[in-house]
C-alpha positions as CSV (number, residue, x, y, z in Angstrom):
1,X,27.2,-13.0,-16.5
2,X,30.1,-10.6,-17.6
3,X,33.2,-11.3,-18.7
4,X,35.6,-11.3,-15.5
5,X,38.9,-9.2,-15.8
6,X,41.3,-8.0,-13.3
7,X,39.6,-4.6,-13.6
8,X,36.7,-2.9,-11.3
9,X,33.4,-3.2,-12.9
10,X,32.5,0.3,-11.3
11,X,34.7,2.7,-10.0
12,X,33.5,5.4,-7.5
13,X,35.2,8.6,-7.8
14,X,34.1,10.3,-3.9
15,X,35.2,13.8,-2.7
16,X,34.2,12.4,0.7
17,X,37.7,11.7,2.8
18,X,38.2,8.6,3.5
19,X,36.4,7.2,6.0
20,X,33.5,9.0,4.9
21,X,31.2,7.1,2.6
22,X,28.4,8.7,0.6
23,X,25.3,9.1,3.0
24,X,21.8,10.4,2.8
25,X,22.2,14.0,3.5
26,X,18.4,14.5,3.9
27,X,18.6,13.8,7.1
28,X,21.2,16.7,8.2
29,X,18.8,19.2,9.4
30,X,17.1,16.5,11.4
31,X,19.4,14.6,13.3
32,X,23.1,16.3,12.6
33,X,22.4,19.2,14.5
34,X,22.3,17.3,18.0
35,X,26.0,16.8,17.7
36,X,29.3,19.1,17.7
37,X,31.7,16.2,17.4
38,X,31.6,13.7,14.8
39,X,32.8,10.3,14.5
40,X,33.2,7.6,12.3
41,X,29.5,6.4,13.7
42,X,28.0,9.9,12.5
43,X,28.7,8.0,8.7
44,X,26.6,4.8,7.6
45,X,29.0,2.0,7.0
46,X,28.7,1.6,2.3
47,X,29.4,-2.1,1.9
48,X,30.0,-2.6,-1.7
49,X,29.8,-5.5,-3.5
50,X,32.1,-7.3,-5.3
51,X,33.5,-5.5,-8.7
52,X,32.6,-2.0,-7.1
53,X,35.7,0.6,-5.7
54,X,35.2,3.2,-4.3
55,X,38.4,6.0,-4.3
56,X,37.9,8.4,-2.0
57,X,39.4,12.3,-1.3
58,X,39.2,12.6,-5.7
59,X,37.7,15.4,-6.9
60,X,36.6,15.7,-10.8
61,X,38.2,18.8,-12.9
62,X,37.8,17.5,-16.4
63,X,36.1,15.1,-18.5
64,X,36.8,14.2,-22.2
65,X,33.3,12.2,-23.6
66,X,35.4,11.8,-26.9
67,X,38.6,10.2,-25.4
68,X,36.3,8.4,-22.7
69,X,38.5,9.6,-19.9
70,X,38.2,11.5,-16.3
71,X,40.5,13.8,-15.0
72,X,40.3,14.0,-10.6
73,X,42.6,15.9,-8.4
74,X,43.6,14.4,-5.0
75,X,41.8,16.4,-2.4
76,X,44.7,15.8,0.0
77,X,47.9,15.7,-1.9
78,X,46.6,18.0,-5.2
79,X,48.2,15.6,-7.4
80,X,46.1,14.9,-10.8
81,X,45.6,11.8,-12.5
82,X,43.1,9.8,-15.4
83,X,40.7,7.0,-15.3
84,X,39.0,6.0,-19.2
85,X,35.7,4.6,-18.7
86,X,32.9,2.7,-21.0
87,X,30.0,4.2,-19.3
88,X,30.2,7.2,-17.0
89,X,26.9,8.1,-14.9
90,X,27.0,11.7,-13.5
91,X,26.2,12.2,-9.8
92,X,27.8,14.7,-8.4
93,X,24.5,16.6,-6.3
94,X,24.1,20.3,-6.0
95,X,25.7,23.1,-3.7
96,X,24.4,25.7,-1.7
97,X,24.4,28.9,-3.8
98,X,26.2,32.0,-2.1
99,X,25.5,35.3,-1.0
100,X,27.5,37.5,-3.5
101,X,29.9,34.9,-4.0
102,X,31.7,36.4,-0.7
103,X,34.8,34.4,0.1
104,X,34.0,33.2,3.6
105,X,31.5,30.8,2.3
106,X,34.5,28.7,0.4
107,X,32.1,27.8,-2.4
108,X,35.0,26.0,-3.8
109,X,35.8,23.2,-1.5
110,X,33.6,20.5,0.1
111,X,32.9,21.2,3.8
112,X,33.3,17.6,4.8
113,X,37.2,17.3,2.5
114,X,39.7,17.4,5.2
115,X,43.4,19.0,3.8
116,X,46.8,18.9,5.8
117,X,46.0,21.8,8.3
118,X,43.0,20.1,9.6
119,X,44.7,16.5,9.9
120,X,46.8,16.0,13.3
121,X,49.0,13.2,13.0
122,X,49.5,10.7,16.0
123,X,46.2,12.8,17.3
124,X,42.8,11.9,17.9
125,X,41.4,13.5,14.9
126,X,42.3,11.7,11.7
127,X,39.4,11.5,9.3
128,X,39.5,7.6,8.8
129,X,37.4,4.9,9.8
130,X,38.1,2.3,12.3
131,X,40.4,-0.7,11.0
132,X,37.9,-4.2,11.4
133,X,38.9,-6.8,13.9
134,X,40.3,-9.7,12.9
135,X,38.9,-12.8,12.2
136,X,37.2,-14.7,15.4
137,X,38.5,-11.6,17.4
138,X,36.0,-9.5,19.7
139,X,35.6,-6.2,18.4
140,X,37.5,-3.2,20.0
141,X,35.8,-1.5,22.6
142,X,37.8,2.0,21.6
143,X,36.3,4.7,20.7
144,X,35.3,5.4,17.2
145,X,38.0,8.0,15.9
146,X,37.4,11.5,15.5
147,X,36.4,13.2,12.2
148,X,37.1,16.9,11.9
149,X,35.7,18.7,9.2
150,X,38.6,20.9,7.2
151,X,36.5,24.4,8.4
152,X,36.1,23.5,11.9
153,X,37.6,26.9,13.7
154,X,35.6,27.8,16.8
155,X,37.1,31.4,16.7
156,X,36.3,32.1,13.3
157,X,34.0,29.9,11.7
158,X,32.1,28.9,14.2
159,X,31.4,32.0,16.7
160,X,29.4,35.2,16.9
161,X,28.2,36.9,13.9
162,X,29.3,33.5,11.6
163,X,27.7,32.9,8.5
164,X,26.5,29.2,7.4
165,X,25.2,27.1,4.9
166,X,23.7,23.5,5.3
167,X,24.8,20.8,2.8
168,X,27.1,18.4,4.4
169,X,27.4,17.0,8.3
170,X,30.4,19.4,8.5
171,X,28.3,22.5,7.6
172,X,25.7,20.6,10.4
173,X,28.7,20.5,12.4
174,X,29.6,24.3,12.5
175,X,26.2,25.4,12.9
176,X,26.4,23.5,15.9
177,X,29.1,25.0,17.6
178,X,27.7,28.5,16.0
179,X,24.3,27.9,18.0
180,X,25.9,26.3,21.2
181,X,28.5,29.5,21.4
182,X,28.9,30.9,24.6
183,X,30.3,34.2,25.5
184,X,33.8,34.3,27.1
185,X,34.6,36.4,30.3
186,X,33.6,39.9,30.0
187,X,32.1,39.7,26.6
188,X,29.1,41.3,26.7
189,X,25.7,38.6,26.3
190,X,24.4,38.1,22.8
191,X,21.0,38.3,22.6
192,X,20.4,38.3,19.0
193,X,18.5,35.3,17.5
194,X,20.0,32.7,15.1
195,X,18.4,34.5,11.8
196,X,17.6,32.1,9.1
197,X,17.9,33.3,5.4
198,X,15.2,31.5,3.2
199,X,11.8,29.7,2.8
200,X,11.7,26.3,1.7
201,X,12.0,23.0,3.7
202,X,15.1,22.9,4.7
203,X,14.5,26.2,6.5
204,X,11.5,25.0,8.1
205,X,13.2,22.2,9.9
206,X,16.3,24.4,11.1
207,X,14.1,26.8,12.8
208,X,12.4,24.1,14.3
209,X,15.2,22.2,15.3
210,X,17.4,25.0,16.4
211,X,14.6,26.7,19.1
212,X,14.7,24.0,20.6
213,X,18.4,23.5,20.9
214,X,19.1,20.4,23.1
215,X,16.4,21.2,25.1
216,X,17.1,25.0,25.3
217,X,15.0,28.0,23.9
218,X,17.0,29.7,21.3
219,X,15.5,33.0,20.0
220,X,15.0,32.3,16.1
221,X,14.0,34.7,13.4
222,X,13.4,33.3,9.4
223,X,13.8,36.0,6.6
224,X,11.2,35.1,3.9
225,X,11.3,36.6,0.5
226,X,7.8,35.7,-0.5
227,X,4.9,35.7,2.0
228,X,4.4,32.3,3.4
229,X,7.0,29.8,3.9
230,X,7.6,26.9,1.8
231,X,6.0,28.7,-1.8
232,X,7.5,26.1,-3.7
233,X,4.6,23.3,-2.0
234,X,2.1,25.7,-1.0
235,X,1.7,27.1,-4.6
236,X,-1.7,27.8,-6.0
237,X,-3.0,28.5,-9.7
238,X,-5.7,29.2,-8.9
239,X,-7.7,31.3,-6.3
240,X,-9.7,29.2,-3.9
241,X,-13.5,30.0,-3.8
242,X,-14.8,32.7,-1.5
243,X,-15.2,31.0,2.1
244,X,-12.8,28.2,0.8
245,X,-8.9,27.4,2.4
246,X,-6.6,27.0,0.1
247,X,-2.9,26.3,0.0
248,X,-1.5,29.7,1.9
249,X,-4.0,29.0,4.7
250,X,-1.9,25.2,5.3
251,X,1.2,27.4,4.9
252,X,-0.1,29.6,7.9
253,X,-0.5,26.6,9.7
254,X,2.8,25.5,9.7
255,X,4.0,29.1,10.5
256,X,1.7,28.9,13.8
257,X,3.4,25.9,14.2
258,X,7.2,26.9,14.4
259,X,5.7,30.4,16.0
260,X,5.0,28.9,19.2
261,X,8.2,26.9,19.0
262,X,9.3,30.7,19.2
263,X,10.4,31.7,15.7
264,X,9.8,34.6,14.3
265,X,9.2,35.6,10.7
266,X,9.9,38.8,8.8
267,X,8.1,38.7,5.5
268,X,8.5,39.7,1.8
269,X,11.7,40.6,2.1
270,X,15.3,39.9,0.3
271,X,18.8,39.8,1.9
272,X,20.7,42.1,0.2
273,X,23.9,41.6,1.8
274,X,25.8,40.9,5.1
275,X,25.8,43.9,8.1
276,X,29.3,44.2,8.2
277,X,30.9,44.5,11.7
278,X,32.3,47.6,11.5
279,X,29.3,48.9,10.3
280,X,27.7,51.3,12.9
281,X,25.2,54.2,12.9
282,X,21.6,54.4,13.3
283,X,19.5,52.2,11.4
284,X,15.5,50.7,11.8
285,X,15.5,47.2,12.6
286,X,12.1,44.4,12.6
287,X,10.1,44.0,15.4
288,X,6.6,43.3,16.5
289,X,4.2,40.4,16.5
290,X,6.2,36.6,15.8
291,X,4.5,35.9,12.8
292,X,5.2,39.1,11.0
293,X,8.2,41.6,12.4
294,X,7.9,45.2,11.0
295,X,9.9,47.8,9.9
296,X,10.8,50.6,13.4
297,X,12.3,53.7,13.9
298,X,15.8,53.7,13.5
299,X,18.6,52.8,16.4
300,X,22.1,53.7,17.4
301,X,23.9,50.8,17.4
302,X,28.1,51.8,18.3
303,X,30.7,50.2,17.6
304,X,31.7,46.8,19.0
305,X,34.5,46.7,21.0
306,X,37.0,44.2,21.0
307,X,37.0,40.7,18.7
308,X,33.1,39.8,19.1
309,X,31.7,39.5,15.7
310,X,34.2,37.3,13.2
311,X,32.1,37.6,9.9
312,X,29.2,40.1,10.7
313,X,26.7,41.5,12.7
314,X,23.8,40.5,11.1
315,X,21.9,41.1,7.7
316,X,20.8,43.8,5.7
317,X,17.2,43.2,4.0
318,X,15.3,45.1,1.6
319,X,11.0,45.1,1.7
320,X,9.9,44.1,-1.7
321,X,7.6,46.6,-2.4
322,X,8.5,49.6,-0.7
323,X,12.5,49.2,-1.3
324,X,13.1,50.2,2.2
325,X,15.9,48.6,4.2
326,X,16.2,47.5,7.3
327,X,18.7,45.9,9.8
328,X,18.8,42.6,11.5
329,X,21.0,41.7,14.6
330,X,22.1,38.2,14.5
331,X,24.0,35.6,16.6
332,X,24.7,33.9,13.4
333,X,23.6,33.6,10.0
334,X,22.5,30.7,7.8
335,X,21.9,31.1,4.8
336,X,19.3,28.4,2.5
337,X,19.5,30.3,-0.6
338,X,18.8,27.1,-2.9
339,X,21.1,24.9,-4.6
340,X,23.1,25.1,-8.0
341,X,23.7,21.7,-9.7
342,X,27.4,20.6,-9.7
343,X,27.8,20.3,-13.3
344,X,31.3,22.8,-14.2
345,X,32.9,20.2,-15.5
346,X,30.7,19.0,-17.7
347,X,29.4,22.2,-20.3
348,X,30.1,20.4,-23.3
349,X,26.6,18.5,-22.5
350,X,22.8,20.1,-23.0
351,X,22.5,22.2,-19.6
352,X,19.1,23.6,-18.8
353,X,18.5,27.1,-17.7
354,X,19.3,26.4,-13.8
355,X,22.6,24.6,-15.2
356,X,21.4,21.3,-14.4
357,X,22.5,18.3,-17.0
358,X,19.2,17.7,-19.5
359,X,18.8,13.7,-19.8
360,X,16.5,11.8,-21.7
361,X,14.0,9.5,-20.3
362,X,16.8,6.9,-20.1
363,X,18.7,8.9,-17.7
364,X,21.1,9.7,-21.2
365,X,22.8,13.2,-21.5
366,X,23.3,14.5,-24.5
367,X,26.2,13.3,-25.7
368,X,26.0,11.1,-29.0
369,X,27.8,7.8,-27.5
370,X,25.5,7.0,-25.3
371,X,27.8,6.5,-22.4
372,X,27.3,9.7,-20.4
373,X,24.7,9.2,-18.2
374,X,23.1,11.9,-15.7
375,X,21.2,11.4,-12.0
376,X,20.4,12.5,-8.9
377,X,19.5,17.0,-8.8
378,X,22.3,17.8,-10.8
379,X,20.3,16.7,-13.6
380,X,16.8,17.3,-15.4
381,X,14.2,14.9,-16.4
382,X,12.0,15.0,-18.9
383,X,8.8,13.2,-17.4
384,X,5.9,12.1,-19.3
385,X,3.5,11.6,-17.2
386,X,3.2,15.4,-15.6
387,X,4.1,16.6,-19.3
388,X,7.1,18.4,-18.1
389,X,10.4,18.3,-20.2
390,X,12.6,19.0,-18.2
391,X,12.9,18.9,-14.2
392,X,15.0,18.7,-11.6
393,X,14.2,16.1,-8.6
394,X,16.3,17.2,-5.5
395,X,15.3,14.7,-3.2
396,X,17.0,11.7,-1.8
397,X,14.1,9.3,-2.8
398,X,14.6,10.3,-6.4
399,X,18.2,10.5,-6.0
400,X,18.0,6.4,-5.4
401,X,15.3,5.8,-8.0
402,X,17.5,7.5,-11.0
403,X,20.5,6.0,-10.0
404,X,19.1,2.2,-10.0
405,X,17.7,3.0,-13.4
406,X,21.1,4.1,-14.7
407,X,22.8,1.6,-13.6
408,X,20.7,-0.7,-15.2
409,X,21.1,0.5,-18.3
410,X,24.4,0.2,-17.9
411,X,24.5,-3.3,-17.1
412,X,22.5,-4.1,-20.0
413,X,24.1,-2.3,-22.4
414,X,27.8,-3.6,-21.0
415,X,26.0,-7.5,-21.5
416,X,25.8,-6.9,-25.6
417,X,28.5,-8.1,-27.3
418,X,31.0,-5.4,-28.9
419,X,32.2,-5.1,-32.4
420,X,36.0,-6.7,-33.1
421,X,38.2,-3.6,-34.4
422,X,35.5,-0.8,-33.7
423,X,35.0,1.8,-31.1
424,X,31.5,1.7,-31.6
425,X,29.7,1.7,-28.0
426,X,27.4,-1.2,-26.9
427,X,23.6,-0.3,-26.2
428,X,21.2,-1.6,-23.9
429,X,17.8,-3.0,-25.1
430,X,15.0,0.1,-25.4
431,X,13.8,-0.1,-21.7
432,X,10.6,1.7,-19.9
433,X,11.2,5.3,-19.8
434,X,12.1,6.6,-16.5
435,X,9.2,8.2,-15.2
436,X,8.7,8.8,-11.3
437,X,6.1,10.1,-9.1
438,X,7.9,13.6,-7.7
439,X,8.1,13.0,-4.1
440,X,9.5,15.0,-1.5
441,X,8.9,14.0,2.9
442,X,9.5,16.4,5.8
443,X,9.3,15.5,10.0
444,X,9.5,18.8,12.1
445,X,8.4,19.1,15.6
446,X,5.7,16.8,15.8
447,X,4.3,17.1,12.7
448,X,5.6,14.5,9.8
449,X,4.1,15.3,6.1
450,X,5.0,13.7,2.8
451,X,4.1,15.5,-0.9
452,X,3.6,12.9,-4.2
453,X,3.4,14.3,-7.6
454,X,2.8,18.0,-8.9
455,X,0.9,21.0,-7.0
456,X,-0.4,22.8,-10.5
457,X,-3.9,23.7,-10.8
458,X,-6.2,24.6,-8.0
459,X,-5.5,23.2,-4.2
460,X,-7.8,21.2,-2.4
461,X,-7.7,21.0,1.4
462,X,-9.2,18.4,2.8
463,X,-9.8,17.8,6.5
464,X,-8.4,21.1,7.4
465,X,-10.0,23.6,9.1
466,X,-6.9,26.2,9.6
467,X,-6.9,25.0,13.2
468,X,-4.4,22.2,15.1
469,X,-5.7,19.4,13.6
470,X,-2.6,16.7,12.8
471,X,-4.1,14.9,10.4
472,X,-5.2,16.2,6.8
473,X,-4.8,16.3,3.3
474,X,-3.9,18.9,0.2
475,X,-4.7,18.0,-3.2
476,X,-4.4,19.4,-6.7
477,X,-7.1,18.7,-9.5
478,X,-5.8,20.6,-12.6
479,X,-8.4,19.1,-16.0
480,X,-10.6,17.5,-13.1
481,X,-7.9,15.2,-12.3
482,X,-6.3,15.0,-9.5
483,X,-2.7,14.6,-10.0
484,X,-0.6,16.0,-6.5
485,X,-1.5,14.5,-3.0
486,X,0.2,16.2,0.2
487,X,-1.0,14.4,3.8
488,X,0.3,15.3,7.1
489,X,0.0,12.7,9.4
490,X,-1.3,10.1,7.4
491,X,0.1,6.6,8.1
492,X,1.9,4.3,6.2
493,X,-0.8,2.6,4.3
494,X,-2.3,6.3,3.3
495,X,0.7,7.5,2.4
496,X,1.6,4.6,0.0
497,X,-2.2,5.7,-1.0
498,X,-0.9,9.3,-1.8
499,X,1.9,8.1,-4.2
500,X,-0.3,5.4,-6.0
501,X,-2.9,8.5,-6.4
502,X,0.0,10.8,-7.9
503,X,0.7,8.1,-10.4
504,X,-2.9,7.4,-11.6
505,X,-4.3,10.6,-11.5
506,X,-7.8,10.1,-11.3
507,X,-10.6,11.9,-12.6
508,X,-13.1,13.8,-10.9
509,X,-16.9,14.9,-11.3
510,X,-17.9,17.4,-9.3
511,X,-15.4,19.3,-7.6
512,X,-17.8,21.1,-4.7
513,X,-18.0,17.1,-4.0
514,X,-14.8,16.5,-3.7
515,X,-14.3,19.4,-1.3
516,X,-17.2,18.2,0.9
517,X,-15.0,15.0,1.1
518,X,-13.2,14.1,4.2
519,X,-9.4,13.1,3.7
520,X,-10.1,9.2,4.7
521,X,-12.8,8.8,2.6
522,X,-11.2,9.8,-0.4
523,X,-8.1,8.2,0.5
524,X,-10.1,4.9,0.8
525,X,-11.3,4.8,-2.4
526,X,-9.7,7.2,-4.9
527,X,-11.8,6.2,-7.7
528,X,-15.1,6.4,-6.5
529,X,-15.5,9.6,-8.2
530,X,-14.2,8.4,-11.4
531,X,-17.1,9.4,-13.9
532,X,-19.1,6.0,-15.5
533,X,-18.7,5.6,-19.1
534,X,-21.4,7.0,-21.2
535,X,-23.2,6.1,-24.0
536,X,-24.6,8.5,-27.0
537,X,-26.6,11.6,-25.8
538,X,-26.2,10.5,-22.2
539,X,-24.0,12.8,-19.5
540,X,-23.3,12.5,-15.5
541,X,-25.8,14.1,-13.8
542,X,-25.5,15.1,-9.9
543,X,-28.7,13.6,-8.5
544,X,-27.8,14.1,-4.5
545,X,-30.1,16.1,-3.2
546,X,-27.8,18.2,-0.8
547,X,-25.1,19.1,-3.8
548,X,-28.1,20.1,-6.3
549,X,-29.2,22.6,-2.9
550,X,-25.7,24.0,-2.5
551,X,-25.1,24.5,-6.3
552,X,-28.7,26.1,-6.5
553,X,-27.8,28.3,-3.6
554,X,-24.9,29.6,-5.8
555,X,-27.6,31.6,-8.4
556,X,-30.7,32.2,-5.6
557,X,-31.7,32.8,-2.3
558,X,-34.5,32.0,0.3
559,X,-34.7,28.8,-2.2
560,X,-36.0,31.1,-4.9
561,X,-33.6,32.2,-8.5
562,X,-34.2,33.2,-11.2
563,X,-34.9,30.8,-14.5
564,X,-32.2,32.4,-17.1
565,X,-29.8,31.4,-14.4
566,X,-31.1,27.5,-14.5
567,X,-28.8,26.5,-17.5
568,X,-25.8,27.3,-15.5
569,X,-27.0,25.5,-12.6
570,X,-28.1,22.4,-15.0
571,X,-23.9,22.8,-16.7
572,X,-22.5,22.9,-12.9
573,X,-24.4,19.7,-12.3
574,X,-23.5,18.0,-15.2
575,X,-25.6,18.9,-18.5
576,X,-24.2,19.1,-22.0
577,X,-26.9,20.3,-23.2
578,X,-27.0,22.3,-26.8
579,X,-28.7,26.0,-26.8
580,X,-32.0,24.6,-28.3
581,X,-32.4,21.6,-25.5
582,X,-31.6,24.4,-22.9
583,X,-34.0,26.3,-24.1
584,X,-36.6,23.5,-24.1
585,X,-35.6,22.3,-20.2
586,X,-35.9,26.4,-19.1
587,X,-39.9,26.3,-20.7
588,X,-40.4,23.3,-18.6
589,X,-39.4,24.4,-15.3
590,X,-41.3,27.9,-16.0
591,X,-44.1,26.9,-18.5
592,X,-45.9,30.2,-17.2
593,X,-43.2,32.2,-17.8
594,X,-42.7,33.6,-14.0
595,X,-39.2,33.8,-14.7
596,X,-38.7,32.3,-10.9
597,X,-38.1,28.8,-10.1
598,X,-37.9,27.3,-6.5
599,X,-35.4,25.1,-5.6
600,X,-38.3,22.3,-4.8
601,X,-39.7,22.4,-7.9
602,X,-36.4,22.4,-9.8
603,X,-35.2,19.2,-7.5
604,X,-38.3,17.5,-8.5
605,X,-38.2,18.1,-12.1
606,X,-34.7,17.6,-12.7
């Protein structure tokens, strides 16, 4: 339905090498690790359709929104040239943020750009992919060509006391070879565990997926700087009730979990910087139980002779509370310190506080043509629905969702016809607001769990009782509705459940009923606790006997309590009562004015 011209419709501008389409990185720290040579079969093949380049090895230094035109470097050759575009969508991800901006973590290059010293010509390892057969041929039965990532170095990159950071398949690549690094002749044997910086997902599946190494057991220990892993899930607002788990207890779970996978934790602490190699004295260190090292005595540690560390010999962390510091041996360090959105080149747009590019709920930056356009985590949404203004989605499923919807509106807005002898730029039709169900989906040993919607308000397990069950639910009820779902285990039906409950939110009545519930029964019918409409003067009252004993339990004992209590207990199951009908239902459960009621009579008459 558009106009054809000689032109692209859509031009990809890629910092991937050739050869090297954009993929789904999510799946990095679940499959890359099991391979220290890549290929082109390590990349899914990007067939794009008709009107769509991609350009490849370009990397974006400028942008002028009021000439409409894109500045890009050539990865390879460093020569610069333009492209002037009608609509330009922004998707250029996060990084890894750094430790002190140190220089060995080449924040400003892309792991998986190669550059002449990493190209061999006439060799093997030429980052391209393989040329197609022709037509009616068979296809080739050689090998698929060999992709080296520019940082590959085994000596220095990749060896004892290396430091890492996982965003692309050649960061997977070198913490690889880091893990699978033997010692040479005569060099004394490492023993020091792979020590993991961090506390969020992407942690949890690298410990988990590095102690067990190809089958091997590989001594792992995971710095934490808050005291259960993965805080950002496993939040609570508010305190569960006495007797009740609550969200830290299913973070303890997962820590039991990776524990006797053999990874160890050291808690509540920061990483203030690296241990540097020549860095030798006596100094305390963390040991003790797995799933919480502590501070000991200090320990001489002497100088290392010869070439054995290339970066460091570990980390130095600092307690939270008590500011002491301690020193951690390491193989290697990784660090998963968070991301930073990729948006440099483009300040002149609305940036949030963590840098990432505000957009409207059309995907729209700020900008007043209309043409720039912002998805994927390097922007912010505002989304209606969980009344947040502005947040950031960094997960692949979201990454897809935005960029369909901005594409969209491109397409539509590039099908209304332009003004002769103006510059004036063509809008699409007022569509539905862009508003998704947060989602974010983990698999780790032999657990698999997925998260829909947002974890404010208090935290329901259900199904859980702390133990190795494999199958449960976490939900959280903020204004009696329930409006995040997490389920480990679940199947594909329950799961689709989850996401269809994050998006309807529904209400609640009683919440010690809904903790009483077990996770398939609410899952198969999320509205059955939906309150009934009333009419005037009427309100929901809990008649089930067993809820109206374990909410009278809550103000008496041996079935006895006392009767100023009783209008609390009548509010808890469901009374709206004014002060003068309370005080008209207290004189007719204690017409003698005993100022006891038992829990019999009080069933009966209420």
């Amino acid at each position: 339905e558009l106009p054809e011209t000689d032109k692209p419709l859509c031009t990809i501008l890629s910092a991937y090498p050739a050869g090297i389409s954009p993929y789904d990185r999510s799946r990095i720290s679940k499959d890359a690790l099991d391979c220290t040579r890549l290929d082109a079969t390590s990349f899914p093949s990007l067939e794009l359709p008709e009107g769509v380049e991609l350009w490849s090895g370009k990397v974006v230094v400028k942008c002028d929104p009021d000439t409409k035109t894109v500045t890009y470097r050539d990865a390879i050759t460093g020569d610069e040239d333009e492209i002037t575009y009608e609509k330009l969508i922004i998707a250029t991800g996060a990084r890894a943020k750094v430790l002190d901006e140190v220089p060995f973590l080449w924040p400003d290059k892309h792991s998986d750009i190669v550059d002449n010293g990493s190209i061999e010509e006439g060799g093997e390892d030429i980052a391209c992919a393989p040329a197609p057969a022709p037509a009616g041929a068979p296809e080739a039965a050689a090998p698929a060509p060999k992709l080296r990532p520019w940082c590959i170095q085994a000596d220095k990159n990749c060896g004892f006391g290396s430091v890492h950071y996982l965003r692309d398949i050649g960061d997977a690549a070198k913490v690889s070879e880091a893990v699978a690094c033997k010692e040479a002749d005569g060099q004394e044997t490492c023993s020091d565990p792979v020590v993991i910086v961090g506390g969020g997902i992407l942690t949890m599946e690298l410990a988990a997926k590095i102690a067990r190494f190809r089958g091997q057991k590989v001594p792992v220990t995971v710095v934490l700087s808050r005291d259960r892993i993965m805080p950002k899930i496993f939040r609570e607002d508010v305190e569960p009730e006495a007797g009740s788990l609550g969200a830290k207890d299913v973070a303890e779970f997962y820590e039991r979990q990776l524990v006797k996978a053999g990874v160890k934790f050291v808690r509540e602490h920061r990483c203030l910087r690296l241990w540097d190699v020549e860095e030798c004295g006596e100094f305390p260190t963390m040991e003790g139980p797995a799933i919480s090292l502590q501070r000991t005595r200090p320990r001489r540690f002497e100088e290392v002779q010869g070439e054995y560390f290339s970066t460091c010999r570990g980390i130095v962390v600092e307690n939270n509370h008590s500011q002491e510091r301690s020193w951690i041996a390491a193989k290697c360090v990784i660090l998963c310190l968070g991301d930073e959105p990729n948006s440099q080149v483009f300040d002149f747009l609305d940036l949030a506080d963590d840098s990432s590019i505000k957009v409207d709920a059309t995907c729209r930056t700020s900008h007043s043509s209309g043409d720039v356009f912002a998805v994927g985590d390097v922007a912010s949404y505002p989304l209606p629905r969980s009344k947040e203004r502005c947040m950031r989605l960094p997960h692949y499923q979201q990454a897809f969702s935005t960029a369909t919807y901005a594409a969209h509106q491109c397409i539509e807005a590039m099908k209304q016809p332009s003004r002769p002898g103006t510059r004036d730029s063509r809008r699409s039709i007022v569509a539905d607001p862009f508003d998704p169900v947060p989602c974010i989906t983990s698999q780790v040993l032999d657990l698999d769990w997925v998260f829909y919607g947002r974890n404010t308000g208090e935290c329901v397990p259900l199904g859980f009782d702390g133990n190795s069950d494999r199958y449960f639910g976490c939900f959280w009820v903020e204004d009696m509705r329930v409006v995040g779902c997490f389920l480990e285990g679940g199947s594909d039906e329950e799961k689709a459940t989850c996401e269809e409950i994050a998006e309807i939110r529904p209400r609640l009545t009683r919440m010690h009923k809904f903790r009483s519930l077990e996770v398939e029964d609410f899952l198969a019918d999320p509205l059955a606790m939906e309150p009934p409409e009333l009419g005037p003067g009427e309100f929901n009252a809990e008649l089930d006997a067993k809820y109206i004993a374990i909410a009278f339990d809550k103000y008496g004992r041996d079935g006895q309590a006392k009767t100023q209590a009783m209008g609390d207990l009548m509010r808890d199951l469901g009374a709206d009562w004014d002060a003068e009908e309370e005080k008209e239902a207290l004189r007719a459960l204690d017409p003698l004015g005993s100022n006891q009621v038992s829990l019999e009579c009080f069933t009966e008459w209420w």
